[in-house]
TORKOL-4160 file (C-alpha; in steps of 0.2 Angstrom, whole numbers, padded with zeros to 4 digits, m for minus):
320
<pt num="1" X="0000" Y="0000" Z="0000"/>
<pt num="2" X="0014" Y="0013" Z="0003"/>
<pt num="3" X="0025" Y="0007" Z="m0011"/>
<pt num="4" X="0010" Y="0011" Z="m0023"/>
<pt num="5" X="0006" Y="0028" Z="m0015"/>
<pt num="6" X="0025" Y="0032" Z="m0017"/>
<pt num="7" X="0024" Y="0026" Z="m0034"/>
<pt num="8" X="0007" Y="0035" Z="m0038"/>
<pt num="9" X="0014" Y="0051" Z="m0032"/>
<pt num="10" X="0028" Y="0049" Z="m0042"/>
<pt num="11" X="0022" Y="0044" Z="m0058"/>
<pt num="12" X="0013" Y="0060" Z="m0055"/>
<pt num="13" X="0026" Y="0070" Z="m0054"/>
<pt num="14" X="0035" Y="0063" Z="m0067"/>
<pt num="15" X="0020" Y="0068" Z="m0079"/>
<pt num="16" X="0020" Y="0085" Z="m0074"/>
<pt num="17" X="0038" Y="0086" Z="m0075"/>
<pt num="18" X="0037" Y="0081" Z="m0094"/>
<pt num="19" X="0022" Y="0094" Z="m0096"/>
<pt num="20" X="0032" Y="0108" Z="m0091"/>
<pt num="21" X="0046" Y="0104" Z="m0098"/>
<pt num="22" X="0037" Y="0103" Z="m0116"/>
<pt num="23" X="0029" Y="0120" Z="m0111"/>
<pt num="24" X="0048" Y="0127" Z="m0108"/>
<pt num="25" X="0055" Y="0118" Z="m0125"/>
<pt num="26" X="0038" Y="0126" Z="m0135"/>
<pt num="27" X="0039" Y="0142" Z="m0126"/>
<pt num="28" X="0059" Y="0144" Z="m0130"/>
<pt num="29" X="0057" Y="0140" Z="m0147"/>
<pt num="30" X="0044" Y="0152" Z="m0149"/>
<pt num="31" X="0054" Y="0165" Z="m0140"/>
<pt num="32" X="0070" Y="0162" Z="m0150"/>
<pt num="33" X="0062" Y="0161" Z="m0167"/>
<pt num="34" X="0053" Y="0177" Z="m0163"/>
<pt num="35" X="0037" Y="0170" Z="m0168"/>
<pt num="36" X="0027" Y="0178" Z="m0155"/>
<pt num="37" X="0008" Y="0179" Z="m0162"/>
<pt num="38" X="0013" Y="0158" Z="m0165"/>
<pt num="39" X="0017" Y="0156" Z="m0146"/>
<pt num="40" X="0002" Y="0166" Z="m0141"/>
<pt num="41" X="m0010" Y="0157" Z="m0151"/>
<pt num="42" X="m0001" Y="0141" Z="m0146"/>
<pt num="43" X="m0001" Y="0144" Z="m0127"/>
<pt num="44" X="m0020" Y="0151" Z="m0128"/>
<pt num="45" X="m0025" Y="0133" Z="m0131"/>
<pt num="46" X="m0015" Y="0129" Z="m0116"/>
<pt num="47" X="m0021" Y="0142" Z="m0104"/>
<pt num="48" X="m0039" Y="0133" Z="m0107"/>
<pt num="49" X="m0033" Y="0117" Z="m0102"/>
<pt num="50" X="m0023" Y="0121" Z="m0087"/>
<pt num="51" X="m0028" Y="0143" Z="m0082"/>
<pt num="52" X="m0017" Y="0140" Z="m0066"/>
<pt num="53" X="0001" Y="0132" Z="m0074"/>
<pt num="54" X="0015" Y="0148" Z="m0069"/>
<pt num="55" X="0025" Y="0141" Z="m0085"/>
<pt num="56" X="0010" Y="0144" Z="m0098"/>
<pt num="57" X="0005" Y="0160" Z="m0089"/>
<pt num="58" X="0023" Y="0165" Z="m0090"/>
<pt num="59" X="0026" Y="0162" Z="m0111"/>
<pt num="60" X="0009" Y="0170" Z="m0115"/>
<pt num="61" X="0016" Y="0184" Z="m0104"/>
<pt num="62" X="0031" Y="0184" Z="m0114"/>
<pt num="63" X="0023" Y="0183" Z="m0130"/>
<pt num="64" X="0009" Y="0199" Z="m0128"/>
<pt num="65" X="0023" Y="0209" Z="m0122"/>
<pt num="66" X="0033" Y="0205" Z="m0137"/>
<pt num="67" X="0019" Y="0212" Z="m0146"/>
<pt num="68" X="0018" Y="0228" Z="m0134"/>
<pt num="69" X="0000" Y="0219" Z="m0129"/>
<pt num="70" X="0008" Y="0229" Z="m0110"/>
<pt num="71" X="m0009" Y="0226" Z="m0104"/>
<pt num="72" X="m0015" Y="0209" Z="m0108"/>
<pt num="73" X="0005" Y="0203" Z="m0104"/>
<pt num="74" X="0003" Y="0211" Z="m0086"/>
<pt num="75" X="m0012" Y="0200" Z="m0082"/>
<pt num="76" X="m0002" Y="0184" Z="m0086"/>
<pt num="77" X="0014" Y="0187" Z="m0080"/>
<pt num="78" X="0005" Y="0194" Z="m0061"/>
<pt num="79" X="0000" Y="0173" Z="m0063"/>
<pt num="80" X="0014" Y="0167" Z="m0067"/>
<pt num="81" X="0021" Y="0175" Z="m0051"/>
<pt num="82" X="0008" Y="0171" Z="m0039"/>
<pt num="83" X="0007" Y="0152" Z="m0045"/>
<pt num="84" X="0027" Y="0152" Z="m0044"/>
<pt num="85" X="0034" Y="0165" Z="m0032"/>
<pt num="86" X="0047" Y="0159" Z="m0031"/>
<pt num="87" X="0054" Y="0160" Z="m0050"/>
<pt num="88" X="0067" Y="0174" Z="m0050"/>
<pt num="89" X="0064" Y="0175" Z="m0070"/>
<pt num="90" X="0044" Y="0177" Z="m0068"/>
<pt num="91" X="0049" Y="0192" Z="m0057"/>
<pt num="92" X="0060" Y="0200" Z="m0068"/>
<pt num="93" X="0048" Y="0198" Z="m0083"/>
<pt num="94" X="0035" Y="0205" Z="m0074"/>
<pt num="95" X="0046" Y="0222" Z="m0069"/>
<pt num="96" X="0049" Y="0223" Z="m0088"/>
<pt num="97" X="0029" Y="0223" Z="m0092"/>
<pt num="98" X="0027" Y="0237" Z="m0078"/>
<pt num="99" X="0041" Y="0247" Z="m0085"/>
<pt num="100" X="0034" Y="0246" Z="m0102"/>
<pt num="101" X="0015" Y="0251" Z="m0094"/>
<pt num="102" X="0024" Y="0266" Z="m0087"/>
<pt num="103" X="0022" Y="0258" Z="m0067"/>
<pt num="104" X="0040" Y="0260" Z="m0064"/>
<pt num="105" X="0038" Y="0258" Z="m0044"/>
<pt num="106" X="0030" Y="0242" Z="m0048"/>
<pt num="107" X="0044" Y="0237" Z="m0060"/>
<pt num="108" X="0057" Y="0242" Z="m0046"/>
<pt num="109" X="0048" Y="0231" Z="m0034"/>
<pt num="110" X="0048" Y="0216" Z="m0045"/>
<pt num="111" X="0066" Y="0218" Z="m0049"/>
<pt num="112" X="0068" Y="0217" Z="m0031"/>
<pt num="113" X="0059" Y="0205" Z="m0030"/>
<pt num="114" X="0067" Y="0192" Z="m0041"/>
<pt num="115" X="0083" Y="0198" Z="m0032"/>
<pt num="116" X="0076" Y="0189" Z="m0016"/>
<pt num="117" X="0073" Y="0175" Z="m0024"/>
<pt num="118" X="0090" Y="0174" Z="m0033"/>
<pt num="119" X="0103" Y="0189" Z="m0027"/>
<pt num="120" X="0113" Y="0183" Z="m0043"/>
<pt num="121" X="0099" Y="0186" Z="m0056"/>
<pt num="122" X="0109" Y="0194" Z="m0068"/>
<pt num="123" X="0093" Y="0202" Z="m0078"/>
<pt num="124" X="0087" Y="0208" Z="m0064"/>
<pt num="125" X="0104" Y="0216" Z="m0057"/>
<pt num="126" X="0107" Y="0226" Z="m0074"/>
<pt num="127" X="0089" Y="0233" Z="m0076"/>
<pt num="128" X="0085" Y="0237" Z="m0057"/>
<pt num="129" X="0104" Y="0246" Z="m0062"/>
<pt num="130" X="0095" Y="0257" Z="m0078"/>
<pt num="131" X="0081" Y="0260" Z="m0065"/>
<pt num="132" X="0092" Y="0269" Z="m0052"/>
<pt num="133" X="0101" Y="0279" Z="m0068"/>
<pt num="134" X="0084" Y="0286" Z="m0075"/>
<pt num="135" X="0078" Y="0290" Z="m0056"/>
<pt num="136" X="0097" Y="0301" Z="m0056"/>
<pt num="137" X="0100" Y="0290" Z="m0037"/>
<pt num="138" X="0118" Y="0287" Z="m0046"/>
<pt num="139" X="0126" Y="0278" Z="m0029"/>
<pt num="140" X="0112" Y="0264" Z="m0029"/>
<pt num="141" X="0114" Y="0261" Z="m0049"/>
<pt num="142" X="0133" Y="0259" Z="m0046"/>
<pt num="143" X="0131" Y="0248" Z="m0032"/>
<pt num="144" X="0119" Y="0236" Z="m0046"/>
<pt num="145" X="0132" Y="0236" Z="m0060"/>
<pt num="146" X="0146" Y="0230" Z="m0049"/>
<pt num="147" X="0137" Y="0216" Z="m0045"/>
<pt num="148" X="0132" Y="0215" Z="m0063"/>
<pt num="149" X="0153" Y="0217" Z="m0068"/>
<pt num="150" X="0155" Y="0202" Z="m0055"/>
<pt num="151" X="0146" Y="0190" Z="m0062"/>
<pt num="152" X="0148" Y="0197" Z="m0079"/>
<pt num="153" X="0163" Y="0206" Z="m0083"/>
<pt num="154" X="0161" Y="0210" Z="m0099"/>
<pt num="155" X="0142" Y="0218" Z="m0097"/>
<pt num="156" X="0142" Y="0232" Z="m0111"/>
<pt num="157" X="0130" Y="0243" Z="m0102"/>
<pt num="158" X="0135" Y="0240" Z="m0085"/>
<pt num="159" X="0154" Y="0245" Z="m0093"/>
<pt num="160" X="0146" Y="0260" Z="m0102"/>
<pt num="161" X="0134" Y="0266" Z="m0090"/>
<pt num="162" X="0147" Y="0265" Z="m0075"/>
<pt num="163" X="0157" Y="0278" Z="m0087"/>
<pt num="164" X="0139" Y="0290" Z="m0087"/>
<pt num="165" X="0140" Y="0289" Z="m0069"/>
<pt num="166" X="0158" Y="0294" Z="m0065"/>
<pt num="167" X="0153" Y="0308" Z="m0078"/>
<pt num="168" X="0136" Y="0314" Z="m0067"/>
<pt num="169" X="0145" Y="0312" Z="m0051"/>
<pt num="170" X="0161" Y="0323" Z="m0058"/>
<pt num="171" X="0173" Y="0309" Z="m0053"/>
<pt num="172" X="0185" Y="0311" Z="m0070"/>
<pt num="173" X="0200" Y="0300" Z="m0066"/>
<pt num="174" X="0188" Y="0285" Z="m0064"/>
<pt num="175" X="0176" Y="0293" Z="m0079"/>
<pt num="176" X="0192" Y="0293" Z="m0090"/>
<pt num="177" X="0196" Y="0274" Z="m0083"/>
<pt num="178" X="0177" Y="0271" Z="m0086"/>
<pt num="179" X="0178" Y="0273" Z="m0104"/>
<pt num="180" X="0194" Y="0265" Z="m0109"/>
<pt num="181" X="0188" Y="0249" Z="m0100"/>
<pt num="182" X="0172" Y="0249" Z="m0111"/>
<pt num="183" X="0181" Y="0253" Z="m0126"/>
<pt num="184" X="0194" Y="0238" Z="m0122"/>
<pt num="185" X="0181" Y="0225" Z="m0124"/>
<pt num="186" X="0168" Y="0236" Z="m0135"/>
<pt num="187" X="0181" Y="0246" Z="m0148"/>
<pt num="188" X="0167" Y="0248" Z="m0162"/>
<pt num="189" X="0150" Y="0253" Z="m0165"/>
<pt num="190" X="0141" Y="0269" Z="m0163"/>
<pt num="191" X="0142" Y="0266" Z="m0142"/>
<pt num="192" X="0164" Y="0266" Z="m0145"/>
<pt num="193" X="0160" Y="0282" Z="m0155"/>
<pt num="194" X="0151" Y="0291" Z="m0140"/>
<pt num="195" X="0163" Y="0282" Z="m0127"/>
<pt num="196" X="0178" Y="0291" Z="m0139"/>
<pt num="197" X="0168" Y="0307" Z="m0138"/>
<pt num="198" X="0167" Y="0307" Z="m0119"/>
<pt num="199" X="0183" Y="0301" Z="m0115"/>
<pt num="200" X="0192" Y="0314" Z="m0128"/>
<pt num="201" X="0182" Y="0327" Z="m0120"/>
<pt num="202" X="0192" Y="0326" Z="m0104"/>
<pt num="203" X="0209" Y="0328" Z="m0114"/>
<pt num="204" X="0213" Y="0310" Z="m0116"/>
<pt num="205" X="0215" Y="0303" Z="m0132"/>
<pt num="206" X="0220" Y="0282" Z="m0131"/>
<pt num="207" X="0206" Y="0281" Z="m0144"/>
<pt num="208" X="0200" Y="0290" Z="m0160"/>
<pt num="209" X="0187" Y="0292" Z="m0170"/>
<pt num="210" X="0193" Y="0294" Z="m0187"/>
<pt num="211" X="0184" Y="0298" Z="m0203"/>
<pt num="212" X="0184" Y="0285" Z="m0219"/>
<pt num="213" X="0175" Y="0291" Z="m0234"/>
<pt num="214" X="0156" Y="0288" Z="m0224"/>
<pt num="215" X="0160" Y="0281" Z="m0210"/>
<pt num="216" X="0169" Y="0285" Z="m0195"/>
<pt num="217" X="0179" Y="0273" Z="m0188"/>
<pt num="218" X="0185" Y="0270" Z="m0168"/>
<pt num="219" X="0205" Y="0267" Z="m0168"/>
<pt num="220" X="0215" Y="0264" Z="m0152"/>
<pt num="221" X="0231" Y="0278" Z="m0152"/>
<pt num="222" X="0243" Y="0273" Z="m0164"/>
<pt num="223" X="0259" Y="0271" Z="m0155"/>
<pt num="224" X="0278" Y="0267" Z="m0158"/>
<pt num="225" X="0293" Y="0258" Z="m0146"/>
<pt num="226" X="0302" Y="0270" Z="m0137"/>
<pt num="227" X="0314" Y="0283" Z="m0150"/>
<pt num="228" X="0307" Y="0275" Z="m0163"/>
<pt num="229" X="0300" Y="0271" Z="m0179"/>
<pt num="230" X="0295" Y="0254" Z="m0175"/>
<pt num="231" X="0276" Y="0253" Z="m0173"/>
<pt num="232" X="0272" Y="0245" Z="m0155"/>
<pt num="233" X="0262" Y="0228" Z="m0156"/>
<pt num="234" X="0250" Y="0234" Z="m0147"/>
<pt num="235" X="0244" Y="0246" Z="m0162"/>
<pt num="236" X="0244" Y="0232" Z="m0176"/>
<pt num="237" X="0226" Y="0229" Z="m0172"/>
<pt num="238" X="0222" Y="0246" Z="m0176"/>
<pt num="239" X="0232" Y="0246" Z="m0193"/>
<pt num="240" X="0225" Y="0230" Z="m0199"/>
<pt num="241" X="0207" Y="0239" Z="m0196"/>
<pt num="242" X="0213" Y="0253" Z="m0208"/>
<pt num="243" X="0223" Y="0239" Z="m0219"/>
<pt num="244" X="0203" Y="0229" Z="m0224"/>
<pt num="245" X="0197" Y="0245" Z="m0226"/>
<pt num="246" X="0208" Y="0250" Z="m0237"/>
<pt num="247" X="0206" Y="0234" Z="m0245"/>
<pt num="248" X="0187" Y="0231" Z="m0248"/>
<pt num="249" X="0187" Y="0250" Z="m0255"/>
<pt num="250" X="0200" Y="0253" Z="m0268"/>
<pt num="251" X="0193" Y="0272" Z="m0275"/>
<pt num="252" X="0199" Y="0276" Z="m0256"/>
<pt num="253" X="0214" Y="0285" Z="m0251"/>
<pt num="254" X="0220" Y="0289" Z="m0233"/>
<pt num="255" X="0231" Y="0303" Z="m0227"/>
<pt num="256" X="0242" Y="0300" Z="m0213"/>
<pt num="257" X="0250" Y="0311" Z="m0202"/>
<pt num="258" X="0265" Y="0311" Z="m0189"/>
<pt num="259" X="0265" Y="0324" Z="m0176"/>
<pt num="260" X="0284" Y="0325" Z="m0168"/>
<pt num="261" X="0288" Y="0339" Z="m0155"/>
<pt num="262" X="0305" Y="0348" Z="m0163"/>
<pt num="263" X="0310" Y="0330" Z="m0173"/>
<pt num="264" X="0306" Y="0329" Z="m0189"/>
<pt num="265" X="0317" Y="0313" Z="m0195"/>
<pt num="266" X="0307" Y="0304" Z="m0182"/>
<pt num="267" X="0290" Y="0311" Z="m0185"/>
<pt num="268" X="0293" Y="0307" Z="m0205"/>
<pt num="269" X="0299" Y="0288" Z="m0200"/>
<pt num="270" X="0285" Y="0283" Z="m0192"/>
<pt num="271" X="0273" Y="0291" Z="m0205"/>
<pt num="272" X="0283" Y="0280" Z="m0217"/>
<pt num="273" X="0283" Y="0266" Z="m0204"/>
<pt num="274" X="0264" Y="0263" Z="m0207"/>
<pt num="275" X="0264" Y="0266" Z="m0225"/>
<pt num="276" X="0277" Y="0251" Z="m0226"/>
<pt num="277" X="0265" Y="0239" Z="m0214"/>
<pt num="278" X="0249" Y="0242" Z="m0222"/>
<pt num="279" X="0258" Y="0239" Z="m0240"/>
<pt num="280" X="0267" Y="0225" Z="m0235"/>
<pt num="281" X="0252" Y="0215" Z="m0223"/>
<pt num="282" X="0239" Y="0220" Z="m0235"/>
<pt num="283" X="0243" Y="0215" Z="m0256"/>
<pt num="284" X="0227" Y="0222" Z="m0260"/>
<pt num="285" X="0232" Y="0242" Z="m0255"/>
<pt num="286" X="0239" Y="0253" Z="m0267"/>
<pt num="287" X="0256" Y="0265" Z="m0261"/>
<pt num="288" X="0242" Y="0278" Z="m0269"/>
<pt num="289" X="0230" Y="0275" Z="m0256"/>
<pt num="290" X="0242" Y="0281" Z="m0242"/>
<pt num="291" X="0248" Y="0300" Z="m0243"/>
<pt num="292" X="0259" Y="0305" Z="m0229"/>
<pt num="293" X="0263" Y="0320" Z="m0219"/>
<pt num="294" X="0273" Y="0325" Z="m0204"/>
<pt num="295" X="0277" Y="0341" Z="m0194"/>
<pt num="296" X="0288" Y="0346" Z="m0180"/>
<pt num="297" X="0273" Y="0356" Z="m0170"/>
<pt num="298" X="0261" Y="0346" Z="m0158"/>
<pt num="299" X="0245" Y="0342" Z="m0166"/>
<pt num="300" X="0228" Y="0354" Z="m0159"/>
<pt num="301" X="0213" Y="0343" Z="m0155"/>
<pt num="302" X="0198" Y="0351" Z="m0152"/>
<pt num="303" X="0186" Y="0342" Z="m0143"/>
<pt num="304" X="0168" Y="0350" Z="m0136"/>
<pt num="305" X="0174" Y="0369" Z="m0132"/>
<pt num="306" X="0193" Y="0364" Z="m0127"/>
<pt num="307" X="0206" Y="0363" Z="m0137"/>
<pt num="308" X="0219" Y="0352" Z="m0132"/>
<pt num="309" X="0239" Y="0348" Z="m0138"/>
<pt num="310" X="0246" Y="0332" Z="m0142"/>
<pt num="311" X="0267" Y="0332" Z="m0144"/>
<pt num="312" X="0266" Y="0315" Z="m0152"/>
<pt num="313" X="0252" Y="0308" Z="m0162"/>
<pt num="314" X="0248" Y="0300" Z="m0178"/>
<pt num="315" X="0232" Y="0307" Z="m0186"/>
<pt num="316" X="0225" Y="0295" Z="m0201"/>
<pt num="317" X="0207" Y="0300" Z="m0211"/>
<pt num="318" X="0200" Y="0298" Z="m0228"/>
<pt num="319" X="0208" Y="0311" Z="m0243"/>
<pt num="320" X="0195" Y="0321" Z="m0249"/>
């Protein structure tokens, strides 16, 4: 009698273990395919059969709120959270739906709330993080993206978003560390641009935006071994980016210039220096593509309202 109620209650379980693990394999690859009015149709037949499963609740949630239905996705992802409170990721979802309702309170509570069920919730951490930086309370958004750059180091907006911070707070040495971090792991993109942008506005210039016929292209400051011409390894990254683009667009021509307080020799050497590697690495560039230029005066970057003076730079953009 007891070994068939044990088994009784765990056939059961097994069978509601296979049910929702269906619901989670459907609901994924409904997710992941972006085929939300699918799901939502899908899962609608569900919801009639079982009006109290979290997991159905929980997709159709997902699903309406892929399709900005804010209001219908609210009502079933509140179920999906009182059936399963103690799912961290039914939480979080259901901060998301109040945010995008416009019931940020409510979406700062449920963020919260998933944090008490999983202090680790990476979802959670990053967006109750962006909460804290709309709402201007700097100090508690800082404190979430730490936790974030923990577990995640390489968080792209905990990484650019800790920059924003330092620059709202006036904190400028870890502003300026701020950015270069970001643009270590994220060097390209429009993000890299505006990283560039604030991180030359404090008069610091380890990266560049440079312009390349239409588009303007992030490179980290071109730099040489001590005395000399010899291009530092840590710059061939950059060169090679110049180098493909050079490549895949032959009409294009470059002008590179060497900026050498009172030493010309050296400032024409290096100039020459790149021309030589990006003819010698890349068969498909031109020598007509590369014009060179070189002066003994520090280069005058302007950036915002300040202008700022480099002794030593290279300076490389698109010939008209």
């Amino acid at each position: 009698m007891i070994f068939r109620n044990i088994f009784g209650v765990s056939f059961l379980a097994i069978l509601l273990t296979g049910c929702v693990v269906k619901q989670m394999v459907t609901g994924e690859y409904y997710l992941q395919t972006e085929k939300y009015a699918d799901g939502a149709r899908a899962f609608r037949q569900e919801i009639l059969k079982a009006p109290r499963s979290p997991e159905t609740n929980y997709y159709m949630g997902r699903f309406l709120l892929a399709e900005k239905k804010h209001a219908d996705a609210l009502k079933h992802l509140q179920k999906a959270v009182r059936y399963r409170p103690s799912n961290a990721e039914y939480h979080f979802w259901l901060g998301v739906a109040y945010g995008a309702s416009g019931k940020h309170v409510l979406e700062r509570k449920s963020y919260e709330k998933a944090l008490s069920c999983n202090p680790r919730h990476l979802q959670s951490l990053i967006y109750l993080g962006h909460w804290h930086l709309e709402q201007k309370k700097y100090h508690s958004s800082l404190t979430n993206y730490r936790k974030v750059l923990e577990i995640w180091p390489e968080c792209p907006s905990a990484l650019y978003n800790r920059g924003m911070i330092m620059r709202a707070l006036n904190r400028t040495p870890e502003e300026r560390q701020a950015w270069k971090e970001y643009l270590a792991h994220y060097p390209a993109g429009p993000m890299a641009r505006r990283a560039v942008i604030n991180l030359n506005r404090l008069g610091d210039f380890a990266y560049r935006n440079h312009i390349f016929g239409h588009r303007t292209v992030t490179l980290k400051k071109i730099r040489f071994n001590s005395f000399s011409p010899d291009i530092s390894k840590t710059s061939f990254a950059s060169l090679d980016l110049v180098g493909e683009i050079l490549s895949n667009a032959n009409t294009l021509s470059i002008h590179v210039i060497a900026y050498q307080k009172n030493n010309e020799k050296l400032a024409k050497a290096r100039a020459q220096s790149i021309k030589k590697y990006l003819l010698a690495r890349f068969s498909k560039v031109r020598s007509s593509q590369i014009q060179l230029s070189w002066f003994t005066a520090p280069e005058k970057i302007t950036s915002g309202k300040k202008t700022f003076i480099e002794e030593e730079s290279i300076n490389i953009f698109s010939s008209p």
